[in-house]
N, C-alpha and C positions, 0 to 999 in steps of 0.2 A: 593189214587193213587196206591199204591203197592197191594191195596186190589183186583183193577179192572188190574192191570197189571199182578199182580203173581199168583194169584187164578183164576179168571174166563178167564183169557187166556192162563192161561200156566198148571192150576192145573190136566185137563184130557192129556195131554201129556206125560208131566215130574212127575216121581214118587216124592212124600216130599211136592210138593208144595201145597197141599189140605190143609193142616195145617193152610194157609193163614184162611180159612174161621170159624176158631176157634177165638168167642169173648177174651176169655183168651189171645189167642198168641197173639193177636193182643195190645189187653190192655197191655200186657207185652212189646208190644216192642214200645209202644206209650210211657211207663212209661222212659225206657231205652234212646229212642230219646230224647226226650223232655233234660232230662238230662244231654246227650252231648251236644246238642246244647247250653244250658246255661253253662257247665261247659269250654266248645272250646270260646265261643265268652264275656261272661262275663267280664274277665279281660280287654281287649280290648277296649269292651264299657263302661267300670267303669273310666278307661284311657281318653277315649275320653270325657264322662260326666263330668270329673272332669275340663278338660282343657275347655270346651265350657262353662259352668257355673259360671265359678268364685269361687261366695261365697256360691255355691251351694244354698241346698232347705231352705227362710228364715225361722226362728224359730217362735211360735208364743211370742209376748209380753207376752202374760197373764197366758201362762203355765207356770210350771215348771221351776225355774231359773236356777236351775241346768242342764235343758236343753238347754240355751244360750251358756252355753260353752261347754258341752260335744260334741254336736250335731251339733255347726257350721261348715259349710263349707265342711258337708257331700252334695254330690251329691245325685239328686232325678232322676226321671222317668226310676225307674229300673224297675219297669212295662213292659215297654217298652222290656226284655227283657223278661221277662215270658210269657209274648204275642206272640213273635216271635217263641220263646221254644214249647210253646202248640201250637198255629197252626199251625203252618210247620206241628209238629208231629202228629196231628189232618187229616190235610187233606195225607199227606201218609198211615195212619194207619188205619182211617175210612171210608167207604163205601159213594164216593161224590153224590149217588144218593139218599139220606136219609135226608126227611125234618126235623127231630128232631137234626139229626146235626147241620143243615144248620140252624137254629134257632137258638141253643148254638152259634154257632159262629159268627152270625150275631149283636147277642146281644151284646158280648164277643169284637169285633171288633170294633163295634159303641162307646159303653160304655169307651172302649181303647182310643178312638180317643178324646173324648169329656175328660176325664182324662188327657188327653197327653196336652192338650188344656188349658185344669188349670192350670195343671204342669208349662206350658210355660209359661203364663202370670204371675206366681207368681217368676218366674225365673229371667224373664227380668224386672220385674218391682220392683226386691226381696221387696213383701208384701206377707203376709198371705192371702190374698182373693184372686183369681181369676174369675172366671166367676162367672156369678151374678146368686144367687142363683136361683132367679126364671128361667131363663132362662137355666140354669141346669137341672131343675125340665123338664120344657118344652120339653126339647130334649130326655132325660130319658124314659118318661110318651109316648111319643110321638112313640120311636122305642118300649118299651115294652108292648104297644095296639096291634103294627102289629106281634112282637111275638107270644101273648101271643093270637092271633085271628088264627095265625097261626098254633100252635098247637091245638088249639080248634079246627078247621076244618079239621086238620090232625085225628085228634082221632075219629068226626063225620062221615070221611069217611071213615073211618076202618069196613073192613065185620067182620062181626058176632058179634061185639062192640055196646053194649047200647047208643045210643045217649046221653041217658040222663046222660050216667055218664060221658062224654064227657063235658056237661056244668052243672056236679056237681061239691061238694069240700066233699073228702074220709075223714072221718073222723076217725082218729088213735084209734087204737085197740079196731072198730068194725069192726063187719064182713059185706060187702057190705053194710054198710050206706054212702048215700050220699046227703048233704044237696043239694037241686036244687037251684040252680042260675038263670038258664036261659043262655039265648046264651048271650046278651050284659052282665049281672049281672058276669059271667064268667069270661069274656073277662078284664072287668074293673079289678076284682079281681086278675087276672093273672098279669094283669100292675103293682096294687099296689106291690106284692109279691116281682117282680122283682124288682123295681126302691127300694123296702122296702131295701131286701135283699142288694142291691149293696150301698146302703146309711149307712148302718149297718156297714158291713165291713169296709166302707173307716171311719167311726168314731170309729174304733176296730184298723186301724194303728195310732199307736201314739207312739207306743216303738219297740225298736230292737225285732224283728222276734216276735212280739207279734200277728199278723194277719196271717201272711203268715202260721203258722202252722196251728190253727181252719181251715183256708182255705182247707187245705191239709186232715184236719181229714175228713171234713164235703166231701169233693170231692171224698174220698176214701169210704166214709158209700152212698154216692147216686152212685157210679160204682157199688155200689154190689147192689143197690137196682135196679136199670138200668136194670143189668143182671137180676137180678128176674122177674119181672117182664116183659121185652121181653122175657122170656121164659116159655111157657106153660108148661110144666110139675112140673117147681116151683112153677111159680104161682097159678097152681092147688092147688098143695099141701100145699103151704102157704094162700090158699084161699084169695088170691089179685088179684086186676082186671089184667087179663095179655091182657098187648099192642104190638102188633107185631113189630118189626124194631125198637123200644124205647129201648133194649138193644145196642145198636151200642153206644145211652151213655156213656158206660163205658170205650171205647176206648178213649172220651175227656176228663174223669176224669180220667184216666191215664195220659193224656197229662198233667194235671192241674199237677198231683200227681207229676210227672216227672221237670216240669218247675218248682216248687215251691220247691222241693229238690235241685235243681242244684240254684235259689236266695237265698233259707236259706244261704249258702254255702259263699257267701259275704254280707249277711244281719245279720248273725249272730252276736252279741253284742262281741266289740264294732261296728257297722255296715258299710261298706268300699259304702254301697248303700241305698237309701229309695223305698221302689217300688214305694211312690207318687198315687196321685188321678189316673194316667196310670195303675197300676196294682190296686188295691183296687174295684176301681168302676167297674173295668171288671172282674175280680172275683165274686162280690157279686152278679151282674149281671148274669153270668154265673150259679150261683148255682142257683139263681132264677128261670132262662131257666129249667134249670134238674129238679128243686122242680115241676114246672108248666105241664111238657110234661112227667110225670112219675106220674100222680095225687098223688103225696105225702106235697103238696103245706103245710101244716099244720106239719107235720112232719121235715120240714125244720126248723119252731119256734122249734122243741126238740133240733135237731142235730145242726142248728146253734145258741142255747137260749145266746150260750156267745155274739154272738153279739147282739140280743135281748137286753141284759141284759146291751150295752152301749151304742146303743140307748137308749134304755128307760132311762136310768140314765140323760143322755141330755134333753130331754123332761120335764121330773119328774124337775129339777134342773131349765128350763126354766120358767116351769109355777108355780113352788114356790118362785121362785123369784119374778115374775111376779104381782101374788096376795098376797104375804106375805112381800114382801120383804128380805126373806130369804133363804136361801141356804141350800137343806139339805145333799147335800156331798160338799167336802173341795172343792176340782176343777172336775169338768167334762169334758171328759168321765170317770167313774167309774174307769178306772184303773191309771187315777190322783189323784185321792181321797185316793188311796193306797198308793202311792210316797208321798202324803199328809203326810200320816198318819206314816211314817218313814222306807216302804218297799224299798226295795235295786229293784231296775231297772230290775234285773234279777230273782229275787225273785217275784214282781207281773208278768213275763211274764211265769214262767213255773206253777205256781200255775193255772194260766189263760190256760193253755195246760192242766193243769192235767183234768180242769173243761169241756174244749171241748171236753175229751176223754171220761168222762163219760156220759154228756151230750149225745153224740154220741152212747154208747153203748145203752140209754133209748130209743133213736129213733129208734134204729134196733132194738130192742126189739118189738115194734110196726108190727113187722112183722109175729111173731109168739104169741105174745099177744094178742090175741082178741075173 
């Protein structure tokens, strides 16, 4: 909105305001907003969550006992406000005629709602389960087909852009290799990514400010890949496919960057908020979008492997159970297994940052490795 008010209308008039049309400035001040708006209206809504909720978000049974009492009668769907944080600050900051936005946020909005929807049901009903899992899956699967078909047709119809890397998948630190999918084979592949990625994350919140930072790192390493890649003369010189207008990304992972510092901020341990299935599934969802419509889809298992790595601990845990009867970590997700095993609450969450951060640098690496 500011970008189509203050630049393209005002920028050959008034001298300064050309500035508008710098990714940077803009990213900068998506980062800034986002910020205030969570750090102005936070308390407020932490206030009002607390009062509409009751007993807040319920605990599960089978975690951690020590989380029945730490954790009780904290309010949930502070989602809810990192949502508001990042789009507001999204749609002023980014360019509203850019389908690769509109996709991030479409996913980002959906995903929110269907979260927020969990949130609720487990609120008023205070149990652990909300919406039935399948039917979770179904709604997921469902918006991230028309995404992930959406940037597929977005990139096919990009001039001077190879079709076919359009319904490939780039394969990390090679040089222009690209496995061919095909156009459905793509399409599908771009769903799983997404609904992957947003499933990932929301089994990564389980402790105080343990998601919400990888969020942050992982959004902060795809704005700079964003930028790379919508720009030819990096892209060149990094020898990566360059996508025109697929930089304007980095103005939402500002947005992300900015919303997720101003939650840390009451989410910080001991936590005054949970962001809940509201913010988890529309982040994970979100980074998925950015993995998919900047073909770095592979690249996201590097930079986001911590959540990889509690997924898989869930799966691995189900299906050893399942055939053995045995269990091969103490509780899952993998960073119960930690508290398990006698780590302090604050100590498995910043060793779990240290691990996003380097994770994070191998994926960018990816960029000039190959």
């Amino acid at each position: 909105m500011l970008y189509h008010l203050l630049y393209e209308q005002l920028a050959g008039t008034i001298p300064g305001f050309n500035v508008f049309r710098y990714i940077t400035f803009r990213t900068g001040g998506a980062v800034v907003t986002a910020l205030l708006i969570a750090f102005v209206f936070g308390p407020g809504m932490i206030n009002w969550m607390r009062k509409k909720q009751g007993k807040g978000q319920p605990i599960r049974k089978d975690g951690p006992q020590s989380h029945i009492v730490e954790k009780a009668g904290t309010p949930t769907m502070g989602g809810v406000l990192i949502l508001v944080s990042m789009l507001v600050s999204t749609l002023l900051w980014a360019p509203l005629d850019n389908v690769y936005v509109w996709v991030v946020i479409g996913v980002t909005a959906g995903f929110g709602l269907l979260g927020f929807y969990d949130d609720y049901l487990k609120v008023t009903k205070q149990t652990a389960t909300g919406v039935v899992g399948s039917g979770k899956l179904v709604f997921q699967f469902a918006l991230a087909f028309a995404a992930g078909a959406a940037c597929v047709f977005a990139l096919r119809a990009t001039e001077g852009l190879d079709p076919q890397i359009a319904t490939g998948v780039a394969i990390p630190f090679f040089k222009g290799v690209f496995l061919p999918l095909g156009l459905v084979g793509i399409i599908v592949f771009a769903a799983f990514v997404i609904v992957g990625s947003s499933n990932a994350v929301n089994l990564t919140d389980g402790l105080d400010g343990l998601a919400i930072v990888p969020v942050m790192i992982a959004a902060g390493s795809f704005g700079m890949i964003a930028y790379l890649v919508g720009n030819a003369i990096y892209a060149d010189y990094l020898q990566i496919t360059y996508v025109p207008e697929v930089g304007e990304l980095a103005v939402v992972c500002g947005a992300i960057l900015g919303a997720g510092l101003g939650f840390l901020w009451f989410n910080a341990p001991p936590a005054m908020i949970f962001m809940g299935d509201t913010g988890s599934l529309s982040l994970g969802g979100a980074l998925g979008a950015m993995a998919v419509a900047t073909k770095f889809e592979l690249v996201l298992a590097i930079i986001g492997g911590l959540f990889v790595f509690e997924a898989l601990s869930v799966m691995i845990q189900i299906a050893s159970f399942k055939l053995t009867g045995k269990r091969v970590f103490k509780m899952a997700p993998v960073h119960h297994h930690f508290e398990q095993l006698g780590w302090k609450e604050p100590t498995v969450v910043i060793r779990f940052w240290i691990i996003a951060v380097i994770l994070a640098l191998v994926g960018l690496s990816s960029l000039k490795l190959r």
